[in-house]
Structure formats: C-alpha cells, structure tokens
Biopython code that builds the backbone (N, CA, C, O; Angstrom):
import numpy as np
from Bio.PDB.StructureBuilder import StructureBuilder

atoms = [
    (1, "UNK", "N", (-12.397, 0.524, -19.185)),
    (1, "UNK", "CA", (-12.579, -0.211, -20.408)),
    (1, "UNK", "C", (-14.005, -0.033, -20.882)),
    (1, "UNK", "O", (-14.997, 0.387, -20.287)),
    (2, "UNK", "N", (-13.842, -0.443, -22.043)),
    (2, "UNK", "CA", (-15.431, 0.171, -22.354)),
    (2, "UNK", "C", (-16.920, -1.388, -21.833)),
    (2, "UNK", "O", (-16.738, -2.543, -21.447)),
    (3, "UNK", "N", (-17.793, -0.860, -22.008)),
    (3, "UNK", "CA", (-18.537, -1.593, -20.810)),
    (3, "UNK", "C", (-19.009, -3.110, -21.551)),
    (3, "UNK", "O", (-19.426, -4.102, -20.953)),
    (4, "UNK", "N", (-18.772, -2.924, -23.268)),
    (4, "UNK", "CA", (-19.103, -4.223, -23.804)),
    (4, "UNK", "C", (-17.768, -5.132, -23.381)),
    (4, "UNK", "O", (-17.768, -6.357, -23.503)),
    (5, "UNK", "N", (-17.111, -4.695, -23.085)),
    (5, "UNK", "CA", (-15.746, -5.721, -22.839)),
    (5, "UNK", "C", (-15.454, -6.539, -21.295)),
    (5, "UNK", "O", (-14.430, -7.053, -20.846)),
    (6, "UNK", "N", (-16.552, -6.429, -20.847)),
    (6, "UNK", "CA", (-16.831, -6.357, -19.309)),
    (6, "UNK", "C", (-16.662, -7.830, -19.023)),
    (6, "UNK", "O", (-15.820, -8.079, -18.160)),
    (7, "UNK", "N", (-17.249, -8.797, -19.535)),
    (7, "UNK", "CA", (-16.998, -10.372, -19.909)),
    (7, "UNK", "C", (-16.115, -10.609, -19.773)),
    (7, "UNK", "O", (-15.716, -11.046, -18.693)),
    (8, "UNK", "N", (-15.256, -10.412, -20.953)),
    (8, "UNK", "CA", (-14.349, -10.753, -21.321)),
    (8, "UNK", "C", (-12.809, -11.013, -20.360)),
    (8, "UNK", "O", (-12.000, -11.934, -20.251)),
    (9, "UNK", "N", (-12.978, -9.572, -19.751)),
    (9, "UNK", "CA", (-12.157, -9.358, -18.684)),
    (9, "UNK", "C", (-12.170, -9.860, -17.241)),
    (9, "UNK", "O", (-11.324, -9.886, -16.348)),
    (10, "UNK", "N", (-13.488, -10.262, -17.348)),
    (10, "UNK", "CA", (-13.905, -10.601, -15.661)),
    (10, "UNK", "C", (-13.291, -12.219, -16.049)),
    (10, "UNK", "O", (-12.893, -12.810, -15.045)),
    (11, "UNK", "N", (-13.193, -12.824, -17.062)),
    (11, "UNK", "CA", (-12.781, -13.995, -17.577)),
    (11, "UNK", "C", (-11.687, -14.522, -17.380)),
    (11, "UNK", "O", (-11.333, -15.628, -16.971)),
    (12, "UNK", "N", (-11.058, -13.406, -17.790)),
    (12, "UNK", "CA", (-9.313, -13.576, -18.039)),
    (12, "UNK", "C", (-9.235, -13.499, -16.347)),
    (12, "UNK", "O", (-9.004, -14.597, -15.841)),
    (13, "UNK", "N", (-9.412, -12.228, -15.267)),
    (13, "UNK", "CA", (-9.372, -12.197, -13.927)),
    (13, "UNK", "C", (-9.680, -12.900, -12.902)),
    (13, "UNK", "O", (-10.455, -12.453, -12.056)),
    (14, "UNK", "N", (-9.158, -14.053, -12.808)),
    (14, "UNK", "CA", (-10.012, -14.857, -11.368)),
    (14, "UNK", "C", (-10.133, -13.883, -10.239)),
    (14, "UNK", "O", (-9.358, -12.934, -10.123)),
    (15, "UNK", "N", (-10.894, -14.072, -9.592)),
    (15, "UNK", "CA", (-11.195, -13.222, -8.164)),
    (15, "UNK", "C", (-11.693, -14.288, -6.907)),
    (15, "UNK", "O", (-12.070, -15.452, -7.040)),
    (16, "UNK", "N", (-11.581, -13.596, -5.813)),
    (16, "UNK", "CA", (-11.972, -14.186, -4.541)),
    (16, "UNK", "C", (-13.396, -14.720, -4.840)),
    (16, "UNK", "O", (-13.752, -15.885, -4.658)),
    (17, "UNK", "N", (-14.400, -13.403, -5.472)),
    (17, "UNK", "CA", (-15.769, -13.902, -5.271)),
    (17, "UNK", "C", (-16.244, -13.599, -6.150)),
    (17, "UNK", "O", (-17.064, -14.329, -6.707)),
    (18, "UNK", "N", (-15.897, -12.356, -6.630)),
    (18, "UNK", "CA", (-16.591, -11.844, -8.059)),
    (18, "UNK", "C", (-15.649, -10.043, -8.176)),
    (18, "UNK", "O", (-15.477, -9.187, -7.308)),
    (19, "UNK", "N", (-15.330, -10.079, -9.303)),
    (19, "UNK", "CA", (-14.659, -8.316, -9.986)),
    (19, "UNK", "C", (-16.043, -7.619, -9.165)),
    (19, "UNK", "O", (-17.170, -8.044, -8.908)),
    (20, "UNK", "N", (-15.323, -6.333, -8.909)),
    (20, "UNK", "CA", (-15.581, -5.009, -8.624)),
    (20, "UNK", "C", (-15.703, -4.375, -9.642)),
    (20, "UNK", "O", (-14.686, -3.767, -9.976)),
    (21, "UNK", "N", (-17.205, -4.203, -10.757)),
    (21, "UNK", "CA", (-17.794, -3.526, -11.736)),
    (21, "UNK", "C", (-17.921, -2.354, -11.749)),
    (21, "UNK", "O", (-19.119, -2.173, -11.965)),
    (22, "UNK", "N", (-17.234, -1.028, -11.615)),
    (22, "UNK", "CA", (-18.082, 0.417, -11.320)),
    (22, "UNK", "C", (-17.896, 0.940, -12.723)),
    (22, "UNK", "O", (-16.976, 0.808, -13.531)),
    (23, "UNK", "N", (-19.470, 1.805, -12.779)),
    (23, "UNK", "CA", (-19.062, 3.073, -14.040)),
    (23, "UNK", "C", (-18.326, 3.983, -14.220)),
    (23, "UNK", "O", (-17.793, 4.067, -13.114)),
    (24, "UNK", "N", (-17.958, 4.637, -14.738)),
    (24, "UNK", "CA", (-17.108, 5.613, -14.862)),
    (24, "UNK", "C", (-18.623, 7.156, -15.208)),
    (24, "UNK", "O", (-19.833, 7.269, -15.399)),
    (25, "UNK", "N", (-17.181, 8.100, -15.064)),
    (25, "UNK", "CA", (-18.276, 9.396, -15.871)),
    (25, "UNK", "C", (-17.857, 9.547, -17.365)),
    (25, "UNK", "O", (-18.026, 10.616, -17.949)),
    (26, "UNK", "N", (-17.450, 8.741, -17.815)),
    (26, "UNK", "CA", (-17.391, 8.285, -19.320)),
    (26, "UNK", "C", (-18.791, 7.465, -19.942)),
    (26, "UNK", "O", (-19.004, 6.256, -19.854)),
    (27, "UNK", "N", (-19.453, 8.245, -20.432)),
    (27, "UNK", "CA", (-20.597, 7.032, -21.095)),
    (27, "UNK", "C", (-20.263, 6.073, -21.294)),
    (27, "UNK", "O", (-19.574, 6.332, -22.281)),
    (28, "UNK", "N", (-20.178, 5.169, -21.174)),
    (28, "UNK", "CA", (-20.149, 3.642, -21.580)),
    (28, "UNK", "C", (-19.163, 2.391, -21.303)),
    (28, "UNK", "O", (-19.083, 1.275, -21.817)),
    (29, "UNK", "N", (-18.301, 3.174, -20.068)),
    (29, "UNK", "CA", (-16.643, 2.354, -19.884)),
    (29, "UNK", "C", (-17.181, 2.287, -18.376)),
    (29, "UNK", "O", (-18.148, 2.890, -17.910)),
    (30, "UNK", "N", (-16.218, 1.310, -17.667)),
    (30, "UNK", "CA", (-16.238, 0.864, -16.186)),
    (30, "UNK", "C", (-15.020, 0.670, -15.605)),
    (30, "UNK", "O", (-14.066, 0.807, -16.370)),
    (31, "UNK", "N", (-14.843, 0.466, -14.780)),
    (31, "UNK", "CA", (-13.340, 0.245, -13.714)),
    (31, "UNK", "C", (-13.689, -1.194, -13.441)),
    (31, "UNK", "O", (-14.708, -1.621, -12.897)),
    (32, "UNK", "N", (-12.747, -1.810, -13.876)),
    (32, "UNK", "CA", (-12.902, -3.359, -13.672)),
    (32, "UNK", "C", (-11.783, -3.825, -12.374)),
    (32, "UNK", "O", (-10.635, -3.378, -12.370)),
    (33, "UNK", "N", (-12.279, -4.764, -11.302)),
    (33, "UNK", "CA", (-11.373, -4.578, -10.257)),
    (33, "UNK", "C", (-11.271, -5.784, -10.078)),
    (33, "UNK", "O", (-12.230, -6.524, -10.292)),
    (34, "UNK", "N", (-10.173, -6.210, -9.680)),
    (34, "UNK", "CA", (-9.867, -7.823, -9.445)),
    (34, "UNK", "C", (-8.433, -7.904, -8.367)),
    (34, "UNK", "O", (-7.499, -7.104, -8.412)),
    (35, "UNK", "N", (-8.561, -9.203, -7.317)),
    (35, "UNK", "CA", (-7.362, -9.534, -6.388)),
    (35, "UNK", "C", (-6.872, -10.634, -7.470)),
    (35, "UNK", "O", (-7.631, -11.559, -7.759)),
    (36, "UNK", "N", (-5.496, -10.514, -8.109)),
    (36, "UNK", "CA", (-4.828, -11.599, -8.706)),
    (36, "UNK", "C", (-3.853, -12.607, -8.186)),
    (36, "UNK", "O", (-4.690, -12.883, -7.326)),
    (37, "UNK", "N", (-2.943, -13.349, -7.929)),
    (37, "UNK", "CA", (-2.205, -13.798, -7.360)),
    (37, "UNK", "C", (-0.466, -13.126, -8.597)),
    (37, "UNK", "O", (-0.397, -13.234, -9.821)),
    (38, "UNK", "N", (0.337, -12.671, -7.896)),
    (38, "UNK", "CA", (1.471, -11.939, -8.392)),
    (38, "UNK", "C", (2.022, -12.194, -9.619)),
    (38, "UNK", "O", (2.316, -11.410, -10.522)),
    (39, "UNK", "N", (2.172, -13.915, -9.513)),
    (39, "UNK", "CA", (3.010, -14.444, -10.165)),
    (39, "UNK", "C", (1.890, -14.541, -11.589)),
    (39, "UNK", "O", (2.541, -14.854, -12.586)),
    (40, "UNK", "N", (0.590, -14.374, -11.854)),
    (40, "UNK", "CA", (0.227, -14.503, -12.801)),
    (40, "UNK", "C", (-0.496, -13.365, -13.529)),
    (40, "UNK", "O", (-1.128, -13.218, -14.575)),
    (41, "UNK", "N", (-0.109, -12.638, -12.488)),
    (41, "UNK", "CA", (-0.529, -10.712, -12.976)),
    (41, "UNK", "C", (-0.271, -10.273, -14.356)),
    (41, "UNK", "O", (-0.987, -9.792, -15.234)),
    (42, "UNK", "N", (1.261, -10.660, -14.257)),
    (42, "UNK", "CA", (1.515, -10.202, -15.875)),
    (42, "UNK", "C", (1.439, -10.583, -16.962)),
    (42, "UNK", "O", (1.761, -9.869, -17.912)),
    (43, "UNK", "N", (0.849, -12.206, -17.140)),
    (43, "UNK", "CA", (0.241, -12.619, -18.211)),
    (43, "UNK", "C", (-1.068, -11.861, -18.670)),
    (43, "UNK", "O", (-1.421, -11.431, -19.768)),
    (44, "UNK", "N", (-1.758, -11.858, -17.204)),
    (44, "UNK", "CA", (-3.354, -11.186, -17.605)),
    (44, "UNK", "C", (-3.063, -9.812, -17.961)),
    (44, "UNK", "O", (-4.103, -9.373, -18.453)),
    (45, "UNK", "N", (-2.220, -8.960, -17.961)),
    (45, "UNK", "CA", (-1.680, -7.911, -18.326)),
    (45, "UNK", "C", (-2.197, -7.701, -19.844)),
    (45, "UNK", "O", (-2.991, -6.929, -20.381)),
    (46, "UNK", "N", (-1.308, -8.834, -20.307)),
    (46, "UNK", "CA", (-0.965, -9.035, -21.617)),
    (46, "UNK", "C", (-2.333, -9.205, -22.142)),
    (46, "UNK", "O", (-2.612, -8.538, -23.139)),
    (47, "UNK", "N", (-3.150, -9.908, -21.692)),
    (47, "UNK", "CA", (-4.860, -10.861, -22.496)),
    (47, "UNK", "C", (-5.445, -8.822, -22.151)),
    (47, "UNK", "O", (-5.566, -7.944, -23.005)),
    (48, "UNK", "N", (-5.580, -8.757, -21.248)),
    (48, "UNK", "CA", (-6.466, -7.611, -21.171)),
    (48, "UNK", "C", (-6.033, -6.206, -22.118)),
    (48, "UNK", "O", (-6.814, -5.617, -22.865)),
    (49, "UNK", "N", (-4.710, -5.871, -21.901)),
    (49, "UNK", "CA", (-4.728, -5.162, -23.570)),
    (49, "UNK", "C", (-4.898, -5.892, -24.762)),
    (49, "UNK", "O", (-4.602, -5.253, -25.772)),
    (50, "UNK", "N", (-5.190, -6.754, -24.892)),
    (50, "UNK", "CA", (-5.512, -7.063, -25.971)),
    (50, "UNK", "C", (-7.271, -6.923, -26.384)),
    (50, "UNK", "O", (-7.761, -7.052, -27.506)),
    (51, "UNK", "N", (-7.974, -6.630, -25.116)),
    (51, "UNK", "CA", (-9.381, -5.977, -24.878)),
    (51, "UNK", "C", (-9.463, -4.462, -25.208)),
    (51, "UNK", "O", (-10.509, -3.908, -25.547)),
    (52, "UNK", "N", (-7.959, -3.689, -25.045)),
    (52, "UNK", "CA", (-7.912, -2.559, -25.130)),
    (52, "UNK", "C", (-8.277, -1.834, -23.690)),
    (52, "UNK", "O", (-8.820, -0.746, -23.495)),
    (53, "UNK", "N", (-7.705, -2.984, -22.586)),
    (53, "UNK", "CA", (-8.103, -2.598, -21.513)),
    (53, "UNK", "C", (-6.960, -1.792, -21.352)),
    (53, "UNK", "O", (-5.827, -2.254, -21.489)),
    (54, "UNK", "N", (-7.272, -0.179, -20.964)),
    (54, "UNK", "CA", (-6.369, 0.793, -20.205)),
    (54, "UNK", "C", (-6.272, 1.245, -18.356)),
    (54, "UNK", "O", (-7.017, 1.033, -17.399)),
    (55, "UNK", "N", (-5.243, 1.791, -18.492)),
    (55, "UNK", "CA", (-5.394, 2.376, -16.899)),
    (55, "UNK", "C", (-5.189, 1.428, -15.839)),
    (55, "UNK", "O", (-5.652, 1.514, -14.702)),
    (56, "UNK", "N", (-4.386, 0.425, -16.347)),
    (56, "UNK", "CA", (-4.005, -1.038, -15.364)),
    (56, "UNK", "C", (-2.947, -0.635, -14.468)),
    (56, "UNK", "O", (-1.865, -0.134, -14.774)),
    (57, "UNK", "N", (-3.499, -0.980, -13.059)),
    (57, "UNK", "CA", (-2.918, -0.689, -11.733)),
    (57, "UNK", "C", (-2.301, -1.908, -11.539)),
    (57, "UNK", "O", (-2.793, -2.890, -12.095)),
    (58, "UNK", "N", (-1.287, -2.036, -10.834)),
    (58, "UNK", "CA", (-0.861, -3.344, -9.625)),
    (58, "UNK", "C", (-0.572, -2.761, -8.633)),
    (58, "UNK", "O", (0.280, -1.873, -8.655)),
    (59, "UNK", "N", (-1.186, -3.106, -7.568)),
    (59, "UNK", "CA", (-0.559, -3.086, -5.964)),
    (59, "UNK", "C", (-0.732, -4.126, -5.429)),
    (59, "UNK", "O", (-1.578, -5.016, -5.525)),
    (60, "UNK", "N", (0.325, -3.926, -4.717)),
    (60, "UNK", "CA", (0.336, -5.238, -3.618)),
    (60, "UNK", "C", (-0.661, -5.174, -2.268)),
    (60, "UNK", "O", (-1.012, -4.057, -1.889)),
    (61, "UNK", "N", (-1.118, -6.360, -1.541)),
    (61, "UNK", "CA", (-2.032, -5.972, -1.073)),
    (61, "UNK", "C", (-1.558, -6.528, 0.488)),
    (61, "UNK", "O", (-0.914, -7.576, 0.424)),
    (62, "UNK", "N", (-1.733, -6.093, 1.620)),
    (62, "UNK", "CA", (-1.494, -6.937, 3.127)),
    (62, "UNK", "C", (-2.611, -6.968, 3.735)),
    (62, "UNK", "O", (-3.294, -5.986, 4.029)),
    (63, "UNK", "N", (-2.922, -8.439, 4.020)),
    (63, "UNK", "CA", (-3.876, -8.852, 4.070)),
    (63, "UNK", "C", (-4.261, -8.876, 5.968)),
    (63, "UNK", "O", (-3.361, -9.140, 6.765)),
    (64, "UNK", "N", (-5.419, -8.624, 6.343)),
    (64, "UNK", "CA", (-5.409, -8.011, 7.945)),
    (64, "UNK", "C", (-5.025, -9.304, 8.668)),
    (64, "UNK", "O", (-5.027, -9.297, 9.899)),
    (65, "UNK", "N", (-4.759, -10.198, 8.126)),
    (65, "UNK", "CA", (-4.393, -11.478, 9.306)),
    (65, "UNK", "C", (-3.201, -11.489, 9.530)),
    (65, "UNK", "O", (-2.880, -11.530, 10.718)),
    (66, "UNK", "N", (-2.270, -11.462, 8.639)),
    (66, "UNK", "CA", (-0.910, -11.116, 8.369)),
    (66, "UNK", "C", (-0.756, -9.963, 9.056)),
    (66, "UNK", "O", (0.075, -10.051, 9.960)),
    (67, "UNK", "N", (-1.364, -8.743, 8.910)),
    (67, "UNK", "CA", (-0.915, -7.686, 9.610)),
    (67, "UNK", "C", (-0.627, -7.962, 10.717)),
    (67, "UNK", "O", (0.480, -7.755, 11.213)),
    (68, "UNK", "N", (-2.044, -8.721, 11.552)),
    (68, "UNK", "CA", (-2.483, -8.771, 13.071)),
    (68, "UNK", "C", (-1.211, -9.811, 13.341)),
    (68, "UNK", "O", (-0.322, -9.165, 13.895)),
    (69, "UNK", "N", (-0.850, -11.075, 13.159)),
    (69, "UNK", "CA", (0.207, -11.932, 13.078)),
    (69, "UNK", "C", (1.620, -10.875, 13.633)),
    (69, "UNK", "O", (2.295, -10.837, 14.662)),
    (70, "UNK", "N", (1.607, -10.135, 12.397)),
    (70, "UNK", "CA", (2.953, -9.262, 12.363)),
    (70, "UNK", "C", (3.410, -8.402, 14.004)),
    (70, "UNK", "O", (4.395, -8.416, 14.742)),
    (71, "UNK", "N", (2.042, -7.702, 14.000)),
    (71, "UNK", "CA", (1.947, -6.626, 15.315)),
    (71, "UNK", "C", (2.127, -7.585, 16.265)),
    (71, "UNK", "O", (3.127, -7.358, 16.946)),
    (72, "UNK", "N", (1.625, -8.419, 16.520)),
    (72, "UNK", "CA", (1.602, -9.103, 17.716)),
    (72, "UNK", "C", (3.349, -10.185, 18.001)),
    (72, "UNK", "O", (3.825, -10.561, 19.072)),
    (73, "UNK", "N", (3.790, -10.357, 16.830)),
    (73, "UNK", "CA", (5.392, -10.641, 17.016)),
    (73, "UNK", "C", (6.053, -9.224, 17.460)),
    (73, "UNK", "O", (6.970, -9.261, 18.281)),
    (74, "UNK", "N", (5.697, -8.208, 17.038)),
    (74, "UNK", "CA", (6.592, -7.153, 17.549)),
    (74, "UNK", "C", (6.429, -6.552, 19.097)),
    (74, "UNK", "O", (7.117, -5.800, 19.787)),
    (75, "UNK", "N", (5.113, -7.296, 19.303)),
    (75, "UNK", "CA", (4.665, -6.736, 20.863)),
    (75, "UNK", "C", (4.873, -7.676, 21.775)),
    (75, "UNK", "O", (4.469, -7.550, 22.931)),
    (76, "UNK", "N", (5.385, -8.493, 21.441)),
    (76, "UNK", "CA", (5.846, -10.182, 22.157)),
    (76, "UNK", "C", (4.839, -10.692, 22.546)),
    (76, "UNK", "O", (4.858, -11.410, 23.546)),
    (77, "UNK", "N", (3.459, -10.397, 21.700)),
    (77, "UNK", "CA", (2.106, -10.949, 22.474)),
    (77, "UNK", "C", (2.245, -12.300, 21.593)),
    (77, "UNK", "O", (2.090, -13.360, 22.199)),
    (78, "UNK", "N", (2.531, -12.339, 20.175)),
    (78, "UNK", "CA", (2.323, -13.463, 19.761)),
    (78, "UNK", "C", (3.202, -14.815, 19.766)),
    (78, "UNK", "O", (2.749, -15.847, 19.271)),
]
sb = StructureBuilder()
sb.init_structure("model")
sb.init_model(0)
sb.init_chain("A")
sb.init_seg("    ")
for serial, (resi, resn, name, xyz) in enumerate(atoms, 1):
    if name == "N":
        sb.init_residue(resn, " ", resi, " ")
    sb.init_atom(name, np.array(xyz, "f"), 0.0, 1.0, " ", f" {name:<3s}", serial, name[0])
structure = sb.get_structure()
C-alpha cells in the first residue's frame, strides 16, 4: 500500500503489539502486517480496500503452544 496510508491501516488492524511496517522496492508503498482474529478478518478486508490496500493475504496461523500441547498427546507424554 502506498506509505501515506500506513495510519490508516495499522487502525483498522488490531495486533498483538504493533503491525509489521516493511518497504517495498516500490518508492513509496510498504507491506503492512498484522495477526487478526478470523472471525473479523473479513470486515477489515473490506475497510482496507477501501485504502486501496492491495495484495491481501490470509493464513491461518498455529501457534507453538498448541503445537507443543498437540505432539505431546500423540506421544502419550501429555
């Protein structure tokens, strides 16, 4: 997105602690990065094109406690 819109978006995105800001090799745009919660992903979808924000990813994310939880039911340790 381009880099004056940087506000705006970090706005609409709640995050753990703070968005992941990087530049691009585009003069003047950045990769704006944010953890959302699922169920409200696709509203902010909606607010951020309306910034003209492009190139919007979703992935899901597994989080290492959960992992460790998981492994350890399958190894009968947990």
């Amino acid at each position: 997105m381009e880099e004056g819109r940087v506000d705006a978006a970090c706005a609409i995105t709640p995050r753990i602690a703070a968005p992941t800001v990087m530049p691009l090799h585009r003069s003047g745009w950045v990769v704006v990065r944010a953890i959302v919660e699922r169920r409200r992903a696709y509203r902010m979808i909606d607010r951020l094109k309306v910034l003209e924000a492009v190139g919007i990813v979703l992935a899901d994310m597994l989080f290492l406690s959960d992992l460790r939880v998981g492994l350890c039911q399958l190894s009968g340790l947990g």
